[in-house]
N, C-alpha and C positions, 0 to 999 in steps of 0.2 A: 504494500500500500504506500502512495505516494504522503509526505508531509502533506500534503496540502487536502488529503482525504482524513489524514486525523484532527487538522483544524475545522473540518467543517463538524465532524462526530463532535469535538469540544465544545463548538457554540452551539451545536442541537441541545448535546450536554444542559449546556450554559442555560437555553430558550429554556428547556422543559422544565428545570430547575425553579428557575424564577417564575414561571409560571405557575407552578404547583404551590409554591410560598406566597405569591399574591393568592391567590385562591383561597386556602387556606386562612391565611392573614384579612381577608376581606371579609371571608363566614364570619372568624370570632370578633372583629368591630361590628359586626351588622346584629350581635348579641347570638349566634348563634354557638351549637355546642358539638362535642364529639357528638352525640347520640343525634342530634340534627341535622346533621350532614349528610346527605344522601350520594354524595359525589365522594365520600370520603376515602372511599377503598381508589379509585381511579386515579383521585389525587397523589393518593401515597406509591402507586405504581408509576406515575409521570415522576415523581421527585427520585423514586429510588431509580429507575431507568435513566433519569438524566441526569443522576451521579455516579452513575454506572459508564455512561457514555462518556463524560468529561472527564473520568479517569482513563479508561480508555484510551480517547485521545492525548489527555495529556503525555501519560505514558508513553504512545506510539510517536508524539512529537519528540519528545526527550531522547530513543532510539534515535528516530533518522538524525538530530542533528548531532547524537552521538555528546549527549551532556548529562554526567553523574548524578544520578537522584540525589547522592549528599551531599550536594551544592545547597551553601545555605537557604538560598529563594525559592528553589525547590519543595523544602522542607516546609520552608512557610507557608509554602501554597498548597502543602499536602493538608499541615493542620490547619489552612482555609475550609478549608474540603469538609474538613473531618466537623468543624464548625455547622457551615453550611447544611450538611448533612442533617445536623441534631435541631437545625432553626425548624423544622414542620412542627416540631412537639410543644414548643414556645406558645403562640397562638393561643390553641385550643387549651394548653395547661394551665396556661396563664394570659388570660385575656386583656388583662390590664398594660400587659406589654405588647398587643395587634397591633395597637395607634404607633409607637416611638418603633416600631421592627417595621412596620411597612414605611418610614421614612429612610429607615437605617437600611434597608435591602439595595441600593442605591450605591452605598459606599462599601459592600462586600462584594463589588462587583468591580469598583476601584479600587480596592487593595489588591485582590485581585489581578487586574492589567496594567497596574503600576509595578508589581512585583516581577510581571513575565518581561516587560517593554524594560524596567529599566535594569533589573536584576541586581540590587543595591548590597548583595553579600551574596 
């Protein structure tokens, strides 16, 4: 597979991801709850699927250009990841934080492409 086939898997990655945390994130502001949610199993399939993909690709990016996972920025963007991953449960666990996480989804997406573009360690 070419680089340029695992950048596009990374932002499908990336779409489905955010898509699945607005969703999510928009149930529990609208006062809605785990047991309300009728989209809730599909959502958690698009979020796990597109952090399935964005590793993935990331992974397959890191091959072709042939650069050490344990390069510092790397790592940082792994436990992005690993972050990201655990934000679906936020929402519904804790509603009071839906409002201040769907502002903040915005800049887990800039830490993010700050990390890969400038690679700062």
């Amino acid at each position: 597979m070419s680089y340029d086939f695992y950048k596009i898997l990374h932002f499908i990655g990336l779409a489905s991801i955010w898509g699945a945390l607005g969703a999510a994130t928009l149930h529990a502001m609208n006062g809605g709850t785990k047991a309300t949610n009728p989209s809730r199993k599909i959502v958690a399939a698009t979020h796990g699927i597109g952090l399935f993909l964005m590793l993935l690709g990331g992974f397959g990016m890191l091959a072709k250009k042939q650069i050490p996972v344990g390069d510092g920025w790397v790592i940082a963007k792994i436990v992005l990841w690993l972050v990201v991953g655990g934000l679906l449960a936020v929402p519904l666990r804790a509603p009071a934080l839906a409002k201040p996480l769907w502002f903040a989804l915005p800049f887990f997406v800039a830490i993010g492409a700050w990390l890969a573009l400038t690679k700062p360690f």
